[in-house]
N, C-alpha and C positions, 0 to 999 in steps of 0.2 A: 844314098837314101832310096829306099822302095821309092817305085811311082804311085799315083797317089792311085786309089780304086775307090769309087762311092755307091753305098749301097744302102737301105735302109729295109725294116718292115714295120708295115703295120700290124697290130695285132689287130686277131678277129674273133676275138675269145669268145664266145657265147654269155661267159658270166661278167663278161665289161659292162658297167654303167652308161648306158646310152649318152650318158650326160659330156661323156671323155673321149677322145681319138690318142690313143698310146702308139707314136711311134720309135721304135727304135734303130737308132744309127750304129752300123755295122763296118761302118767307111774304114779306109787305111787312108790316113791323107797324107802320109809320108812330106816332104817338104811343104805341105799345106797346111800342118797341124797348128802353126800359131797363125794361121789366115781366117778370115771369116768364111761363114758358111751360114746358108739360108734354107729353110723349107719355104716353097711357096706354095699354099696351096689353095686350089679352085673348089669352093664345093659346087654341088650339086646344080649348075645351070649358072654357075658365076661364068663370067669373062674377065675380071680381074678378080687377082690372087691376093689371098692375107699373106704377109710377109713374117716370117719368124725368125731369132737367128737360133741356131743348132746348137745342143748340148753335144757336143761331140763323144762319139762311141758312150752315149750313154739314153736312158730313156728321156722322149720330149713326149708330155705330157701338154695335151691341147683342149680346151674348155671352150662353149658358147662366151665367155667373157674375153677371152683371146681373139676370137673369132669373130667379136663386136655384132652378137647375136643377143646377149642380155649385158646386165650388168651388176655389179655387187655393188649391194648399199644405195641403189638407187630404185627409191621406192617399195623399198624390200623384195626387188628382185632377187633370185636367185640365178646357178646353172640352170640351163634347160639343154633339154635332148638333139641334139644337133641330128642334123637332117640327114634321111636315109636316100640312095640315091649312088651315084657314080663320083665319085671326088679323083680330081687329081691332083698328085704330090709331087713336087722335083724339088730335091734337093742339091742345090751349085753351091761348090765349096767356089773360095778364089783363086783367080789362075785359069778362066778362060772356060769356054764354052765345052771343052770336052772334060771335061770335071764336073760332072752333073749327071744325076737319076733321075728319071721321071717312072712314075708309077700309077698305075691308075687303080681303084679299088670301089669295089663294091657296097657300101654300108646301108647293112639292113636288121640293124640293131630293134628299133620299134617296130620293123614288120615282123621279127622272129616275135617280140614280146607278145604283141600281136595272137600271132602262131600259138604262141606259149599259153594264153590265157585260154584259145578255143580246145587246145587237148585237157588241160587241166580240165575244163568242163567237162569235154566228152566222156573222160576219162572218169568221172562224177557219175554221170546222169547214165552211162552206158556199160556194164560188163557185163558180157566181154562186147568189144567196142564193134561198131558198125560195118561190116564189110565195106558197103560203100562208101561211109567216112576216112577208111584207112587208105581207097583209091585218091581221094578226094584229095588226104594229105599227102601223099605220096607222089601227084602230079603237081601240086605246088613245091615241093621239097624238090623236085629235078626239075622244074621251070626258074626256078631260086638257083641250082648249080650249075644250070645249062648259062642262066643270065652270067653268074661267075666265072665260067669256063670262058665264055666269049670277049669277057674282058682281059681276062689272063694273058688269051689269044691277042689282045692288042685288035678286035673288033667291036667298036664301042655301040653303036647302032644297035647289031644284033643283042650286046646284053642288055642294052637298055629296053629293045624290044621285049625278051624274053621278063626282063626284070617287071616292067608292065602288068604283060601276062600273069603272071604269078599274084600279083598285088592285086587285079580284076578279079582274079579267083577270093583272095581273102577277102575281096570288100564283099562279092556278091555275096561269101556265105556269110558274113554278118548282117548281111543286109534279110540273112531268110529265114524265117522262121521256124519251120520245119523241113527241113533240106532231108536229114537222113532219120 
């Protein structure tokens, strides 16, 4: 039997429902297949991890209600938009410590919305649109990839720095009236 390999991805769709974290397991777990297997995952400034167990090679579907963030049926709660930020994911199949992914990922689902809603404006009230609004977006869109990249890189600091940055930018221009 293959040796086992574990892998997964997150999706980072643009058109995902903030509401959802889609991961999918890509693992071979060759002698591991009838063993358990766990996502843990950390969001965003957590120190302990929500525990899940893994659909194996298939998609794991994760909600504010999994994640013990809202609840359904309690008080007519619904989902809610899980938090934008740095999360980390390891998924350990069983059978020991090097049987295990860990991933770290970037979610900025509400900050694109975010994004989303200030071009839809501009894009309204402006044609053809602002020079200096296109700089505007344009320094956020690579403060947003550069935060991305630095994670990728396994530098969480610096994306979290950049990630910051980016997000200062969009408060400030919602915060101004007449910027451009």
């Amino acid at each position: 039997m293959p040796k086992p390999y574990i892998d997964f991805i997150v999706s980072t769709d643009r058109n995902q429902d903030p509401k959802y974290l889609t991961i999918f397991d890509y693992s071979s777990y060759g002698q591991l297949q009838s063993k358990l297997a766990i996502f843990e995952i950390y969001l965003p400034g957590a120190e302990t991890p929500k525990v899940f167990n893994v659909l194996k090679n298939q998609i794991n579907a994760i909600n504010s209600t999994n994640l013990e963030l809202s609840c359904l049926d309690c008080n007519g709660d619904n989902y809610v938009d899980l938090p934008d930020g740095i999360w980390c994911i390891n998924l350990k199949a069983s059978g020991g410590e090097k049987y295990q992914r860990k991933k770290y990922y970037l979610r900025a689902e509400q900050f694109r919305r975010e994004l989303d809603k200030i071009y839809v404006r501009i894009g309204i009230e402006f044609n053809p649109i602002d020079e200096e609004f296109i700089k505007w977006a344009n320094r956020v869109e690579v403060y947003l990839q550069v935060a991305q990249s630095f994670i990728n890189d396994g530098d969480l600091g610096n994306g979290q720095r950049f990630y910051q940055d980016a997000h200062a930018m969009l408060e400030k221009y919602k915060s101004c009236k007449n910027c451009f």
